[in-house]
N, C-alpha and C positions, 0 to 999 in steps of 0.2 A: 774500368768502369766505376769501379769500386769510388777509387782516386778522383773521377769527375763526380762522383756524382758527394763526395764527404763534404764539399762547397756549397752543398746546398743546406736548406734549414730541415730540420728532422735528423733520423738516426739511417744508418748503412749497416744491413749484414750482407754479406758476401757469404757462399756456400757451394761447394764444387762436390759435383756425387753424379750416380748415376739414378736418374728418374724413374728408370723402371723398376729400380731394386727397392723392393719394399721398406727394408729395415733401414735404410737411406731416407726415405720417404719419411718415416715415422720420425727419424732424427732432427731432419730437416724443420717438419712441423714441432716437434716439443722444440727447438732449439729455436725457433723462431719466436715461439707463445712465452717461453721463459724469458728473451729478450724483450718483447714488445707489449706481449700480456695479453694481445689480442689479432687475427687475421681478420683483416679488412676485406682483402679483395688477392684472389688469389687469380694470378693470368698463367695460364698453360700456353705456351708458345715449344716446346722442344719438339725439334724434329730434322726426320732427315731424310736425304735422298741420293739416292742414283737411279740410274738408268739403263734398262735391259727388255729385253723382249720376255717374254709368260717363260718360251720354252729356252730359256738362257737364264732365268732367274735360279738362284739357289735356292734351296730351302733355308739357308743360314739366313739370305738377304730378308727375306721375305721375311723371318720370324724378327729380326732385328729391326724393321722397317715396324711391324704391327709395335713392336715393343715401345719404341722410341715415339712414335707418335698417335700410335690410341694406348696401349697398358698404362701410358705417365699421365695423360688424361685421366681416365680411373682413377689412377692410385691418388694423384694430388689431392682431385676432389672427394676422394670416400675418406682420407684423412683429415681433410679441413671442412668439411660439411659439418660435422658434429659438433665442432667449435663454435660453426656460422648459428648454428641452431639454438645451441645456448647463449651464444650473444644477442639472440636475435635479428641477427644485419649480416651480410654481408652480400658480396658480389666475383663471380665466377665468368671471367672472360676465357672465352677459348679460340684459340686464334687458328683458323684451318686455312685451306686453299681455297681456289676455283677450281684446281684440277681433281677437289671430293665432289663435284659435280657434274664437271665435263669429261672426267676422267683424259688421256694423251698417250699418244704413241712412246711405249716405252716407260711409259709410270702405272702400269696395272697395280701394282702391288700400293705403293704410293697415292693413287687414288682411293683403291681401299681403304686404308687406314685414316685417310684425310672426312670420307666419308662416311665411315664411323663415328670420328669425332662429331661432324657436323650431326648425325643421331642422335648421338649421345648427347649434344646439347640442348636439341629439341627435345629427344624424352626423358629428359631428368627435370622438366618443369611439370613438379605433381602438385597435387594440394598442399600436401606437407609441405614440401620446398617452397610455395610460395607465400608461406608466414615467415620465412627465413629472407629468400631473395623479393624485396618488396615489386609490386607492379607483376607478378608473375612473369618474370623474365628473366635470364641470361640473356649473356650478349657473345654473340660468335660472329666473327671476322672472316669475310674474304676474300685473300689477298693475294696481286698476283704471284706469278713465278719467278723468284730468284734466284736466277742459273749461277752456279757456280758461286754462291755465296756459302763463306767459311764461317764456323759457329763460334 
C-alpha cells in the first residue's frame, strides 16, 4: 500500500504494531507528529472477526475481539484528541458495522464491540470536543459485512 500510494503527491508513513498496546499507541502518534508536525484526521478502522455461538465463545476470543475493535478506538483517540485540541482542528472517523446494531447469528461478541464503538462515537461529542471537531460532529460509518476478508 505503502508503494501505491508513494505516487501520489504528499508524504507516506507506514507503521505496523499492535492497536491495542498502549505504548505502540503512543509511538505511533509521537512518530507521526515528529514526521508530519500535525494529526489532521485520524480514521479507526481495525478490526476483527470470527464466528461462534455465546456458549462456544472463549474467553480468549471475546477479550481479543473487545481489544481489537473497541480498546484501539479508545486508545487512538485519547492519544490524538489532545493534539486535535491544541491545533484546534481536527476530525475523527470511526468506521463500525451494521452488525453494532442489528447484532447476527454467531457475532455476539462482534456486535458488542462494533456497538460500543458506534457509543463511543456518539458520546464523545461534548462541548469541549466540539471547539475541536467543528460542526459538533464525528462521523461513523456503517458498513456492511465482509466475510472472509484478510487484514
Amino acid at each position: 500500500m505503502v508503494a501505491q500510494l508513494a505516487g501520489c503527491s504528499g508524504q507516506v508513513m507506514a507503521a505496523e504494531g499492535d492497536v491495542t498496546d498502549v505504548r505502540f499507541v503512543q509511538r505511533l502518534v509521537d512518530e507521526t507528529l515528529a514526521k508530519f508536525g500535525r494529526i489532521d484526521i485520524l480514521v479507526n478502522n481495525a478490526g476483527i472477526l470470527t464466528q461462534s455461538l455465546i456458549h462456544e465463545m472463549t474467553v480468549e476470543t471475546w477479550d481479543r475481539m473487545i481489544d481489537v475493535d473497541l480498546r484501539s478506538v479508545f486508545l487512538l483517540t485519547r492519544h490524538v484528541v489532545p493534539h486535535m485540541i491544541e491545533q484546534k482542528s481536527g476530525r475523527i472517523i470511526n468506521i463500525a458495522s451494521q452488525i453494532g446494531q442489528k447484532g447476527g447469528v454467531k457475532l455476539s461478541y462482534y456486535a458488542a464491540a462494533k456497538a460500543g464503538g458506534i457509543g463511543f462515537t456518539k458520546s464523545r461529542t461534548t462541548k469541549r470536543d466540539s471547539k475541536v471537531f467543528s460542526r459538533r460532529r464525528q462521523y461513523w460509518f456503517i458498513l456492511p459485512l465482509v466475510a472472509d476478508a484478510k487484514p
